[in-house]
PDB file of the backbone (N, CA, C, O) and the ligand in Angstrom, with CONECT records:
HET    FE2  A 101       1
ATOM      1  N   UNK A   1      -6.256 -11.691  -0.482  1.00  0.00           N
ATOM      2  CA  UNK A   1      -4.969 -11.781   0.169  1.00  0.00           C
ATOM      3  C   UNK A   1      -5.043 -12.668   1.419  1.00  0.00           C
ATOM      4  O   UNK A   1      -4.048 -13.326   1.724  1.00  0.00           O
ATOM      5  N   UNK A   2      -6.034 -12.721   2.079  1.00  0.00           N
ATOM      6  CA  UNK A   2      -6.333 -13.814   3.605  1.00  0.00           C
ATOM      7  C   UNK A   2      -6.251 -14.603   3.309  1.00  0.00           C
ATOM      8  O   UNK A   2      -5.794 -15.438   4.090  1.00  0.00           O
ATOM      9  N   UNK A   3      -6.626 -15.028   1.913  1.00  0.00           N
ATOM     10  CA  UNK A   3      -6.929 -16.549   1.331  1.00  0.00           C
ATOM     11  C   UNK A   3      -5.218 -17.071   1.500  1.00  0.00           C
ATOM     12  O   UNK A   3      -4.970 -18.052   2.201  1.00  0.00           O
ATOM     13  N   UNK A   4      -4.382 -16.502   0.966  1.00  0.00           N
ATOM     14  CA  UNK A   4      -3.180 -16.956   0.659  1.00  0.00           C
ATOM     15  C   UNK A   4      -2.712 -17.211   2.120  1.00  0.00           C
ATOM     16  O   UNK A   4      -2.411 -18.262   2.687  1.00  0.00           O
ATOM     17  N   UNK A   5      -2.743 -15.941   2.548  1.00  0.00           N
ATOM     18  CA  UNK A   5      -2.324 -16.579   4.270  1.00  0.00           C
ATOM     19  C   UNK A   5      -2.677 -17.104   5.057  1.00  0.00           C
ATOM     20  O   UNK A   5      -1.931 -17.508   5.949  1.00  0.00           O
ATOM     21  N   UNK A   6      -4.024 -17.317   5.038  1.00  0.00           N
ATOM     22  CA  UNK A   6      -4.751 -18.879   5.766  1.00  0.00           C
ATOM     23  C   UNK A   6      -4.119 -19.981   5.166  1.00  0.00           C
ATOM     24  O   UNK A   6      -3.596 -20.793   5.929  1.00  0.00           O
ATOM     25  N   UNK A   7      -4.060 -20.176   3.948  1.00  0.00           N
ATOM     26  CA  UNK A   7      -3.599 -21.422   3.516  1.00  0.00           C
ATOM     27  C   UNK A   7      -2.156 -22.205   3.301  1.00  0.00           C
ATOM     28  O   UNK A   7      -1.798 -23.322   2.929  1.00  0.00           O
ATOM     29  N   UNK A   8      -1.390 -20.698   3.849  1.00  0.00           N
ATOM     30  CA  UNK A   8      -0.139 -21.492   4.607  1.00  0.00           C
ATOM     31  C   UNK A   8      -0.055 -21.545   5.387  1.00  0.00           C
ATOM     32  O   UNK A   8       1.067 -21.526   5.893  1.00  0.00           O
ATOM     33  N   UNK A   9      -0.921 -21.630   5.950  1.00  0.00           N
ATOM     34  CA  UNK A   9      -0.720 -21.628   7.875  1.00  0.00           C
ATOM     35  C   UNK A   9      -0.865 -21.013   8.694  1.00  0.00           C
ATOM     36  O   UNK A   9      -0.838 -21.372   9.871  1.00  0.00           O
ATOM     37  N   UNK A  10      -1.211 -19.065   7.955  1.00  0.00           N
ATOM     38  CA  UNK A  10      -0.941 -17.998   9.199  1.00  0.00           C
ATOM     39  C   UNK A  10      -2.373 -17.896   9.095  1.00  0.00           C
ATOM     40  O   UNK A  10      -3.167 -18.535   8.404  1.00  0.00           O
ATOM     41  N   UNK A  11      -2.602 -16.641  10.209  1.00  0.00           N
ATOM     42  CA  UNK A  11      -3.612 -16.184  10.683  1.00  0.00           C
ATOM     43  C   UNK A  11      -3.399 -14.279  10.253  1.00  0.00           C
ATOM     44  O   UNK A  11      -2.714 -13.265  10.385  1.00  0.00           O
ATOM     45  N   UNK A  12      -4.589 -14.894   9.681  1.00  0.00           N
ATOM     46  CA  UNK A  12      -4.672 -13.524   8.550  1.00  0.00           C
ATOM     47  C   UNK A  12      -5.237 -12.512   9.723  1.00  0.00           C
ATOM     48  O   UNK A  12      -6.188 -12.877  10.414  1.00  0.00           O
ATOM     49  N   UNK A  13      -4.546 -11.079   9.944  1.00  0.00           N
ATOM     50  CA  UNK A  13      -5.634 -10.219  10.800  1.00  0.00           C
ATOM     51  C   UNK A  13      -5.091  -8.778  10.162  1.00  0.00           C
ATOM     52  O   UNK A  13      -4.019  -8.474   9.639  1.00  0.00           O
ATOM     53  N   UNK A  14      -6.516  -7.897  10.488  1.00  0.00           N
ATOM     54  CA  UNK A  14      -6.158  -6.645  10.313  1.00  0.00           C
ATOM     55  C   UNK A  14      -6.058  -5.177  11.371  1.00  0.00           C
ATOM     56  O   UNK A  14      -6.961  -4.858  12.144  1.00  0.00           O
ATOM     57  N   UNK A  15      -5.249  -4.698  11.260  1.00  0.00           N
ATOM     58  CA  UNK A  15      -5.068  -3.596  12.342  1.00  0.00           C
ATOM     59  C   UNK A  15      -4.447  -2.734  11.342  1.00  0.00           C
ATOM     60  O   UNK A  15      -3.746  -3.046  10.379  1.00  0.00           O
ATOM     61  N   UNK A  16      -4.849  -1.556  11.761  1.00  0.00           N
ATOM     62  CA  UNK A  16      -4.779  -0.535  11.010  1.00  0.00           C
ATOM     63  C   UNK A  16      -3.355   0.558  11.381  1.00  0.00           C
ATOM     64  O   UNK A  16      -3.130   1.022  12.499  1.00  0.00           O
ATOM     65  N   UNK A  17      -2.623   0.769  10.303  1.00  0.00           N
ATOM     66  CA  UNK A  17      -1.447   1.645  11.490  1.00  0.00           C
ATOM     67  C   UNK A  17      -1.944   2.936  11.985  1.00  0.00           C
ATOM     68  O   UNK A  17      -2.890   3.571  11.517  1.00  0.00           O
ATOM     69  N   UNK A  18      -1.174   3.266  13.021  1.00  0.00           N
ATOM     70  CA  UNK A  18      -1.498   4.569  13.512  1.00  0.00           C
ATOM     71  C   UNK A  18      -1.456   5.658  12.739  1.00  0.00           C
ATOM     72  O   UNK A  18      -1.013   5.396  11.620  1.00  0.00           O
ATOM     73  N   UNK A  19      -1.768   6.864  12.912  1.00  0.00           N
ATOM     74  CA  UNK A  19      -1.101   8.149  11.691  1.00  0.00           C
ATOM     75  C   UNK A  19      -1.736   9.415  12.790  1.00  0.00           C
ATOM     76  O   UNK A  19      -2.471   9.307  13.771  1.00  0.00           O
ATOM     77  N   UNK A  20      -1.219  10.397  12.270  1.00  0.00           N
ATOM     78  CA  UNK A  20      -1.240  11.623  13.151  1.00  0.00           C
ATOM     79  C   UNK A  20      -2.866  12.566  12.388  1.00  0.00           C
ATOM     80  O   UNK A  20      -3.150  12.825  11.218  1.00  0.00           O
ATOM     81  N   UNK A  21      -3.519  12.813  13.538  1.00  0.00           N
ATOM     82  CA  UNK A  21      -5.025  13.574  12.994  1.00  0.00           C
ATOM     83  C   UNK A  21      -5.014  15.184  12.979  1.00  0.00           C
ATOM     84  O   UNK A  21      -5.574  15.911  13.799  1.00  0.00           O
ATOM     85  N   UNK A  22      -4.233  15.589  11.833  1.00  0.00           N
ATOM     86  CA  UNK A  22      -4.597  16.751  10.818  1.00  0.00           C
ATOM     87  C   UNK A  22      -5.712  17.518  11.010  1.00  0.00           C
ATOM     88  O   UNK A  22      -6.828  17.042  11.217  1.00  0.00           O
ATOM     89  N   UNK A  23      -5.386  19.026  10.932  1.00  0.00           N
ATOM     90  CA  UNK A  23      -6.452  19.703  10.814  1.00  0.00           C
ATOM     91  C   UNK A  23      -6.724  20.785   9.795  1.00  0.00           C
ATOM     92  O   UNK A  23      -7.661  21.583   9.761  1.00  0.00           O
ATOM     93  N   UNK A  24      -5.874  20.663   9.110  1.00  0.00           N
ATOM     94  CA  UNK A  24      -5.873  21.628   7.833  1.00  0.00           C
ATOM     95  C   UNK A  24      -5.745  20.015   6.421  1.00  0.00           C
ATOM     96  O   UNK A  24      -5.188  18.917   6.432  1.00  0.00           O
ATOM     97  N   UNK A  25      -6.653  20.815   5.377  1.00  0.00           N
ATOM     98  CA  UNK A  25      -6.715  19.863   4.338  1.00  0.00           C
ATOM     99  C   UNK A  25      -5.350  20.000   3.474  1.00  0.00           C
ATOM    100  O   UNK A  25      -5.374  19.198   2.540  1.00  0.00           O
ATOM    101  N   UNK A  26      -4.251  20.724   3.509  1.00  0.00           N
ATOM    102  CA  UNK A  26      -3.454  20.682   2.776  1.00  0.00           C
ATOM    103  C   UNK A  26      -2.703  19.462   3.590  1.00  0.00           C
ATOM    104  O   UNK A  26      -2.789  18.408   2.960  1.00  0.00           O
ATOM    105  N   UNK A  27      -2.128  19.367   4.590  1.00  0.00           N
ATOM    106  CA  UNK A  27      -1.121  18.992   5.657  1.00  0.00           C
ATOM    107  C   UNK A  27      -1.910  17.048   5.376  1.00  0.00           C
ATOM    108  O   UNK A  27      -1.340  15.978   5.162  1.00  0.00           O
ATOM    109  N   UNK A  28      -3.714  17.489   5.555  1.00  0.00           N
ATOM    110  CA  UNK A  28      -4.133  15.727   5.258  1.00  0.00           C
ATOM    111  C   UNK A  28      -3.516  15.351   4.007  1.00  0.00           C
ATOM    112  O   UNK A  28      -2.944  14.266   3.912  1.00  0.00           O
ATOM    113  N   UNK A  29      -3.590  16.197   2.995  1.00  0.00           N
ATOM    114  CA  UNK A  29      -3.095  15.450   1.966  1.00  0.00           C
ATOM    115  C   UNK A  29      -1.711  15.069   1.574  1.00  0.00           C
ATOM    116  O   UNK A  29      -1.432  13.988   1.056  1.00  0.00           O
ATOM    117  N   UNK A  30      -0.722  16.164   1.892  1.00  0.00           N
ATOM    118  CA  UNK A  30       0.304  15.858   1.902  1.00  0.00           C
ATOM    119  C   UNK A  30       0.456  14.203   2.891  1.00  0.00           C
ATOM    120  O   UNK A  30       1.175  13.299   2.464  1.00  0.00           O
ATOM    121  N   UNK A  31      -0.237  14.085   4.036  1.00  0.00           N
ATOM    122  CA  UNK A  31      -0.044  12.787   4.807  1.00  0.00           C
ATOM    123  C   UNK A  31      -0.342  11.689   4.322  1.00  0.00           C
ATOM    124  O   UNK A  31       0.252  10.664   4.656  1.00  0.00           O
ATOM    125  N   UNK A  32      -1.428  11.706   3.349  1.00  0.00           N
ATOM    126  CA  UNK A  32      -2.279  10.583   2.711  1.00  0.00           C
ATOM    127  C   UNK A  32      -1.197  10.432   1.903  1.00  0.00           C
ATOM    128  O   UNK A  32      -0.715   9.313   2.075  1.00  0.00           O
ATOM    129  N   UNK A  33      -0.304  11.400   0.686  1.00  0.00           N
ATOM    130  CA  UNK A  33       0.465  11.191  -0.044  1.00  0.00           C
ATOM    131  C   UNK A  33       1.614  10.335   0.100  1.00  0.00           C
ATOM    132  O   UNK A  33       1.958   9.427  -0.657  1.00  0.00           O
ATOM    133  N   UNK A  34       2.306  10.828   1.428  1.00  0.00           N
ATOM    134  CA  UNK A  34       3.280   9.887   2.316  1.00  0.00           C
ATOM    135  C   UNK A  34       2.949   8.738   2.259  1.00  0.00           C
ATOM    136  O   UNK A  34       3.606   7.852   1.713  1.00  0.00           O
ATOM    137  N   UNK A  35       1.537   8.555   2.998  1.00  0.00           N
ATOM    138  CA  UNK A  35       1.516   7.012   3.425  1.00  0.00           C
ATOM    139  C   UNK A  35       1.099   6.161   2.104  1.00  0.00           C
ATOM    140  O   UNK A  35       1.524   5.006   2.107  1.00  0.00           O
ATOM    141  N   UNK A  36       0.419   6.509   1.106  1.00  0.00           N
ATOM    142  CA  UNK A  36       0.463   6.303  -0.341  1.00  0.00           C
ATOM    143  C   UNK A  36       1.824   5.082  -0.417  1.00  0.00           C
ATOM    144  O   UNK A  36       2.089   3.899  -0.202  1.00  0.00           O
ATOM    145  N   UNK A  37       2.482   6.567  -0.956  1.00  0.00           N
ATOM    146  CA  UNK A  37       4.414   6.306  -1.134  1.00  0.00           C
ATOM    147  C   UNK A  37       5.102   5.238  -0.391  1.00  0.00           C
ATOM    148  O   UNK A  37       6.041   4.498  -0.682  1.00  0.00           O
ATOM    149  N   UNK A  38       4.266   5.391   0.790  1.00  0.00           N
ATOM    150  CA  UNK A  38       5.061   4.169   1.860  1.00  0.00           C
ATOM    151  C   UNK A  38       4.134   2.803   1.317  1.00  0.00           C
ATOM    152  O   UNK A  38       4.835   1.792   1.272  1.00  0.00           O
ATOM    153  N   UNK A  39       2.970   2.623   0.979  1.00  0.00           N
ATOM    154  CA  UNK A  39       2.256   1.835   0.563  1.00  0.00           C
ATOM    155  C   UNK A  39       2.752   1.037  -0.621  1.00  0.00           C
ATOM    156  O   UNK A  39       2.792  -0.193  -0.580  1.00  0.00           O
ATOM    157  N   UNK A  40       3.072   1.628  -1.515  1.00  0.00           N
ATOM    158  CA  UNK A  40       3.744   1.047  -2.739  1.00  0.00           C
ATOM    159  C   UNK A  40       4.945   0.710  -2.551  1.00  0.00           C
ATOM    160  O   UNK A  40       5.305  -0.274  -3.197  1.00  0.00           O
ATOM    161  N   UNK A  41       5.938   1.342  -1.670  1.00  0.00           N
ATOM    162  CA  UNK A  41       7.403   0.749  -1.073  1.00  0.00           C
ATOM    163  C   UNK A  41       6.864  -0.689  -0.606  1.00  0.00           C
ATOM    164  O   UNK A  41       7.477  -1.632  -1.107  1.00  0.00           O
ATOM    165  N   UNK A  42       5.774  -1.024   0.308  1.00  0.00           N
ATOM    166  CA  UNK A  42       5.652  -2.244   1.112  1.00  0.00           C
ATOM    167  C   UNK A  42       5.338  -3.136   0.304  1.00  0.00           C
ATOM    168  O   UNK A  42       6.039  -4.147   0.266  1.00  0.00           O
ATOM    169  N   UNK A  43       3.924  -2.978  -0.777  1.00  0.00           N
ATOM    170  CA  UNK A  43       3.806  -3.702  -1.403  1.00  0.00           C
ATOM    171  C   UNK A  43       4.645  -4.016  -2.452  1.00  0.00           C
ATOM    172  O   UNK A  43       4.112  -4.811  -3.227  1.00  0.00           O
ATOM    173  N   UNK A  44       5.894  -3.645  -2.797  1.00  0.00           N
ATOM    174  CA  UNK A  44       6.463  -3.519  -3.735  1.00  0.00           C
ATOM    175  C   UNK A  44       8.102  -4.518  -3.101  1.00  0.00           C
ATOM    176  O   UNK A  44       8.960  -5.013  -3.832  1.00  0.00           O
ATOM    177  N   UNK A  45       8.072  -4.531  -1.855  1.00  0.00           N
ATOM    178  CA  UNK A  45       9.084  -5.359  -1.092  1.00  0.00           C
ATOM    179  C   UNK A  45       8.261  -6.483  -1.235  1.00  0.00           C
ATOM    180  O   UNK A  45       8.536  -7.224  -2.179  1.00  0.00           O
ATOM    181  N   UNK A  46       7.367  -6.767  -0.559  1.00  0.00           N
ATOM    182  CA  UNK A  46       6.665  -8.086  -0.470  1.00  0.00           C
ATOM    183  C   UNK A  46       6.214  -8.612  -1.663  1.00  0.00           C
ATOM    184  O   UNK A  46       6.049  -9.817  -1.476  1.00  0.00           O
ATOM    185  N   UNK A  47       5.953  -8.333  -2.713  1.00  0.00           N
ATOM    186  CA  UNK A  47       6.161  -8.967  -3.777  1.00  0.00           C
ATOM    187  C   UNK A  47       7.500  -9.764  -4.437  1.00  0.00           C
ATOM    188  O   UNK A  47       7.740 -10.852  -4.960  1.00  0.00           O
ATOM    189  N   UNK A  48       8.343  -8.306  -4.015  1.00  0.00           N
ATOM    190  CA  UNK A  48       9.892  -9.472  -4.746  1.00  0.00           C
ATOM    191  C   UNK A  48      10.039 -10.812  -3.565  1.00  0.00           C
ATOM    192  O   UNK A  48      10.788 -11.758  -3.810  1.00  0.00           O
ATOM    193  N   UNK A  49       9.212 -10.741  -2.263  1.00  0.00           N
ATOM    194  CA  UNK A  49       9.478 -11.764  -1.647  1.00  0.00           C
ATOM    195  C   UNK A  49       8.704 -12.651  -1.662  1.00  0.00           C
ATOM    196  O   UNK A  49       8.737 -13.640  -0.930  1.00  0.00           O
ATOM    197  N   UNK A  50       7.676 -12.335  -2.748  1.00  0.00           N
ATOM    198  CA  UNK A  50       6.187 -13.741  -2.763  1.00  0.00           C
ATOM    199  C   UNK A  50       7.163 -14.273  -4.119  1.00  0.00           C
ATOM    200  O   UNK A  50       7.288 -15.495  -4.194  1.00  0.00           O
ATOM    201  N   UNK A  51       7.853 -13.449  -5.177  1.00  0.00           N
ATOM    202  CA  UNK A  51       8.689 -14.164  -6.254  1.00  0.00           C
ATOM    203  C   UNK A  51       9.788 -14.723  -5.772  1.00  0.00           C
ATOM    204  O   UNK A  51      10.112 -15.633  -6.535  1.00  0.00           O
ATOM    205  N   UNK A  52      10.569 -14.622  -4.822  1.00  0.00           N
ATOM    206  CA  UNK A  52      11.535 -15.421  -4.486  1.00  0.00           C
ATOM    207  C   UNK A  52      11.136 -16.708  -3.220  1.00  0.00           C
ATOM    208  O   UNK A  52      11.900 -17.341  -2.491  1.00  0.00           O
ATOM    209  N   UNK A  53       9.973 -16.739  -3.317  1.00  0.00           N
ATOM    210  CA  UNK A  53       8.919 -17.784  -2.699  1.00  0.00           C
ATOM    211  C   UNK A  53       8.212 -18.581  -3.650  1.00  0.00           C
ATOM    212  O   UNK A  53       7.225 -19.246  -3.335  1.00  0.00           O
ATOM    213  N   UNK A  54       8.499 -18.554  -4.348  1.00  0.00           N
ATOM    214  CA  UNK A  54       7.558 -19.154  -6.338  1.00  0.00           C
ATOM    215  C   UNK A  54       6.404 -18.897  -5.850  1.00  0.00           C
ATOM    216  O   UNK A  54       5.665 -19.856  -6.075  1.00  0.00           O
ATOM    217  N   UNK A  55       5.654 -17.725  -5.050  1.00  0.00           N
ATOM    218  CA  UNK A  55       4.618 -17.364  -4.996  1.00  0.00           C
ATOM    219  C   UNK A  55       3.745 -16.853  -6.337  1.00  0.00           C
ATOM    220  O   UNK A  55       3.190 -15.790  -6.056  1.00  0.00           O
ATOM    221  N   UNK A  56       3.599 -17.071  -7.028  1.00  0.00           N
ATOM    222  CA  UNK A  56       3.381 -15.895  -8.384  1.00  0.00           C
ATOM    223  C   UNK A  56       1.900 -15.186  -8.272  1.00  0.00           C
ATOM    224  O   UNK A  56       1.697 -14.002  -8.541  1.00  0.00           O
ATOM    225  N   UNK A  57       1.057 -15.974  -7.895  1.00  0.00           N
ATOM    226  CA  UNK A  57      -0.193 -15.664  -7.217  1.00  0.00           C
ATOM    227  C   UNK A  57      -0.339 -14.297  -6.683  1.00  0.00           C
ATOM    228  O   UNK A  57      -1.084 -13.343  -6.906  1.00  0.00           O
ATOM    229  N   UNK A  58       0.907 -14.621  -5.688  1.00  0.00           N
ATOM    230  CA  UNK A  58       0.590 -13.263  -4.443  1.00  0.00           C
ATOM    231  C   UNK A  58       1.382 -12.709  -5.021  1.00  0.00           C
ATOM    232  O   UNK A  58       1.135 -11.534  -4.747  1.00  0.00           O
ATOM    233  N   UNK A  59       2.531 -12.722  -5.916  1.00  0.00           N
ATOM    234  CA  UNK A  59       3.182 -11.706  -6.409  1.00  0.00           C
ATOM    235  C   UNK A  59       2.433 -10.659  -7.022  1.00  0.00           C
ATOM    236  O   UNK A  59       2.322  -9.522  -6.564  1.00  0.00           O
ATOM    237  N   UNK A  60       1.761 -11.221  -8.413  1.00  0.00           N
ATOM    238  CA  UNK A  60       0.939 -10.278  -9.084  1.00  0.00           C
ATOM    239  C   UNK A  60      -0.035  -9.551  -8.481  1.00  0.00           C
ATOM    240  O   UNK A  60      -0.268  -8.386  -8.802  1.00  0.00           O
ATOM    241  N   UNK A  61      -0.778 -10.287  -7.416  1.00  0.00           N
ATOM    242  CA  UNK A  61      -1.597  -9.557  -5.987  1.00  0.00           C
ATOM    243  C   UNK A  61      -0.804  -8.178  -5.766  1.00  0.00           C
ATOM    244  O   UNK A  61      -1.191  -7.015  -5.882  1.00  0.00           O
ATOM    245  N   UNK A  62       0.236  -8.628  -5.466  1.00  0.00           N
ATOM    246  CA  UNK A  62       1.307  -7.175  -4.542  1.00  0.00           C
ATOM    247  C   UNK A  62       1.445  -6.225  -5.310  1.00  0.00           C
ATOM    248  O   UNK A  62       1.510  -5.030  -5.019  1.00  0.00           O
ATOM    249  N   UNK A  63       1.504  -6.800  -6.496  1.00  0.00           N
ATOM    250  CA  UNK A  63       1.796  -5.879  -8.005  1.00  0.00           C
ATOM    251  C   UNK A  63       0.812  -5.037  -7.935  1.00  0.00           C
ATOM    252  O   UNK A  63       0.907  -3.862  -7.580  1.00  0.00           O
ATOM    253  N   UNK A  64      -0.444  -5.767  -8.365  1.00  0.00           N
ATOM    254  CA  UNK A  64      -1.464  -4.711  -8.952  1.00  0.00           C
ATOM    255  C   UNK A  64      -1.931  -4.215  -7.738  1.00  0.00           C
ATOM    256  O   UNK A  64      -2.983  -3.603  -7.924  1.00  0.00           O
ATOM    257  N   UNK A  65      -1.539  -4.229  -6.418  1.00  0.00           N
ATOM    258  CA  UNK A  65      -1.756  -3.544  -5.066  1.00  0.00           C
ATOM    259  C   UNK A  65      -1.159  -2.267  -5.190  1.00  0.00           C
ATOM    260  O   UNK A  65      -1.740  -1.181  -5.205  1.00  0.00           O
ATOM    261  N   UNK A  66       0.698  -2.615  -5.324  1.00  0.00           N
ATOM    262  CA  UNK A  66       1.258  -1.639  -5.377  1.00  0.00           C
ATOM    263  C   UNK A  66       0.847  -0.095  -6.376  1.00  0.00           C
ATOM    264  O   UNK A  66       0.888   1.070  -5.982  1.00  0.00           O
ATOM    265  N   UNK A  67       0.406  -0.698  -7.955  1.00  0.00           N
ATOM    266  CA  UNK A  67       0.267   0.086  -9.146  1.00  0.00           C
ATOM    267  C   UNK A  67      -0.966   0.052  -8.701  1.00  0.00           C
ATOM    268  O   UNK A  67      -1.234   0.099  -9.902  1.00  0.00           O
ATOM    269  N   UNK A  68      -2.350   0.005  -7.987  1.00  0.00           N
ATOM    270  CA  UNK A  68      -3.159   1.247  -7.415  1.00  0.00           C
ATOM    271  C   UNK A  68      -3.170   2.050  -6.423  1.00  0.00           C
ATOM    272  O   UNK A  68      -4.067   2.868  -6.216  1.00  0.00           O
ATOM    273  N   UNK A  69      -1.748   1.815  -5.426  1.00  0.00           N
ATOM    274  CA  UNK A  69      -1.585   3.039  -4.492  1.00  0.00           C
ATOM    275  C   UNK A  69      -0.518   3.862  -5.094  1.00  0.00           C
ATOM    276  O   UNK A  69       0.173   4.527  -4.322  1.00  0.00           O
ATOM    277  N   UNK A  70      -0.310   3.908  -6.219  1.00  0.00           N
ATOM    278  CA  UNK A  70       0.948   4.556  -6.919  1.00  0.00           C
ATOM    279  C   UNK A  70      -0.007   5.570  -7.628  1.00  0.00           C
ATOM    280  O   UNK A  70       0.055   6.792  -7.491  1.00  0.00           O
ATOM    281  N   UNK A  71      -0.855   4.920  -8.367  1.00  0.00           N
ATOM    282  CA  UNK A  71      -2.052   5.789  -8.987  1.00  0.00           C
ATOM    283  C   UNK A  71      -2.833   6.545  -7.865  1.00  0.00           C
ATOM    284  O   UNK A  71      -3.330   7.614  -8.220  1.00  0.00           O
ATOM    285  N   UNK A  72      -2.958   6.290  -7.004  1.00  0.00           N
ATOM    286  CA  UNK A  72      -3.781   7.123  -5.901  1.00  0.00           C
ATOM    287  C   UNK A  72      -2.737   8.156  -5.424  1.00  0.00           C
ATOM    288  O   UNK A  72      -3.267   9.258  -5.285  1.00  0.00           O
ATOM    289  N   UNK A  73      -1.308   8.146  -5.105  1.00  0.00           N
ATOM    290  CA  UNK A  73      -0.242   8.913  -4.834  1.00  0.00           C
ATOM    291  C   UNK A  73      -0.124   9.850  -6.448  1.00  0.00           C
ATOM    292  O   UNK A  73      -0.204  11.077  -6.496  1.00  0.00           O
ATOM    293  N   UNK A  74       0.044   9.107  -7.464  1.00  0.00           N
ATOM    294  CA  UNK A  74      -0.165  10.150  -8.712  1.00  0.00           C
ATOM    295  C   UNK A  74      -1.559  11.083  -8.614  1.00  0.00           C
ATOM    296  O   UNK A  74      -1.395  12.149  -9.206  1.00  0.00           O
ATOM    297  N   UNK A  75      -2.799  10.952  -8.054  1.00  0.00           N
ATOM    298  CA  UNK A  75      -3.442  11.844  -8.255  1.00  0.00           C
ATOM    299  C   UNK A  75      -3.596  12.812  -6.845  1.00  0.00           C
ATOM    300  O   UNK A  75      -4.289  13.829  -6.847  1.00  0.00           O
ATOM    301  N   UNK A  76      -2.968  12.414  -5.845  1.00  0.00           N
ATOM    302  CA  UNK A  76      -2.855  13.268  -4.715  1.00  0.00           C
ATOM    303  C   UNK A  76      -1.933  14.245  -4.860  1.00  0.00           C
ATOM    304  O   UNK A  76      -2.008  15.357  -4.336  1.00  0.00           O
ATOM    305  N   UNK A  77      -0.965  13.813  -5.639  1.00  0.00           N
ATOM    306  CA  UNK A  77       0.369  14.913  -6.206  1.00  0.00           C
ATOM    307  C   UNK A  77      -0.163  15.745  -7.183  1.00  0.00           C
ATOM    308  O   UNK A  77       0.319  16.877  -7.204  1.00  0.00           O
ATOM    309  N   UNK A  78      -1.179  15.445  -8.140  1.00  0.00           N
ATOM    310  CA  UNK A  78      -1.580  16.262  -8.469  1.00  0.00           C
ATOM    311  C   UNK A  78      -3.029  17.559  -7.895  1.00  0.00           C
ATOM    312  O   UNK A  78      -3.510  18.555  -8.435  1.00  0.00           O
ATOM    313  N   UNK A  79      -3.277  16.874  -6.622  1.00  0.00           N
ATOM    314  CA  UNK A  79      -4.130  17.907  -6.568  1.00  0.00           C
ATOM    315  C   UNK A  79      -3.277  18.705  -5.566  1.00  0.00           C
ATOM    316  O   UNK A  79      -3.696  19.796  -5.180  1.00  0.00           O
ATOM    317  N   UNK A  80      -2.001  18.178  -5.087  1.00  0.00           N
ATOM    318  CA  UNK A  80      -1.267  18.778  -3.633  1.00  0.00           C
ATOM    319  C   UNK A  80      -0.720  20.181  -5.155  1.00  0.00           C
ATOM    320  O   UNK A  80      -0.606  21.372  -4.864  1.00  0.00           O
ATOM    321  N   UNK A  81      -0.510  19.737  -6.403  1.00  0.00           N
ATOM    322  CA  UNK A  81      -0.036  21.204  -7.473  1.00  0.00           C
ATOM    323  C   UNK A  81      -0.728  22.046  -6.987  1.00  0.00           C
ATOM    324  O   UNK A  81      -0.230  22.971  -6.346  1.00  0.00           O
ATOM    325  N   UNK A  82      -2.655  21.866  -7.267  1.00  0.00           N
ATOM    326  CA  UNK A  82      -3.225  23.157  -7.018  1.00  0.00           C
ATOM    327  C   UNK A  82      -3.687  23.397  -6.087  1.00  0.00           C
ATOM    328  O   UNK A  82      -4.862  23.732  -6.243  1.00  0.00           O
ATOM    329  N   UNK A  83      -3.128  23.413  -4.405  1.00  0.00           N
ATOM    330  CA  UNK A  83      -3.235  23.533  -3.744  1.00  0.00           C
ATOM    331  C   UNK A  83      -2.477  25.025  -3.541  1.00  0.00           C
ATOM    332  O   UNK A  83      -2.470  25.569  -2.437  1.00  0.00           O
TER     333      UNK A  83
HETATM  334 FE   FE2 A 101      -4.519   4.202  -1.739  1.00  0.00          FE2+
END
């Protein structure tokens, strides 16, 4: 993904967002689940905007970004069941 944004010009960096530090394992997971959910919303915006950029590259990037934090949110939902 740096690759693409170095090579139009930006300056690729990473910072991590903030999130609130949990002390019970149910409450972490439910949080991880959230930010999951919010994960696949982002990558899932920025893709329709790498396709309306004739990006196709970074589209499919965003894609198969999005459909493994969707799969990581599908198996957190399932362990938040037997919780
Ligand atoms: Fe994930």
């Amino acid at each position: 993904m740096t690759d693409v944004v170095a090579d139009r010009g930006g300056d690729p960096t990473t910072k991590p967002k903030e999130f609130d530090k949990l002390d019970d394992l149910k409450g972490m997971v439910e949080l991880d689940l959230k930010m999951e959910l919010s994960d696949v919303d982002n990558y899932t915006k920025h893709s329709k905007l790498a396709e309306q950029m004739g990006l196709t590259e970074l589209k499919v990037k965003l894609e198969e970004m999005a459909a493994d934090e969707s799969r990581h949110a599908r198996e957190l939902h399932r362990i938040l069941k037997g919780m």
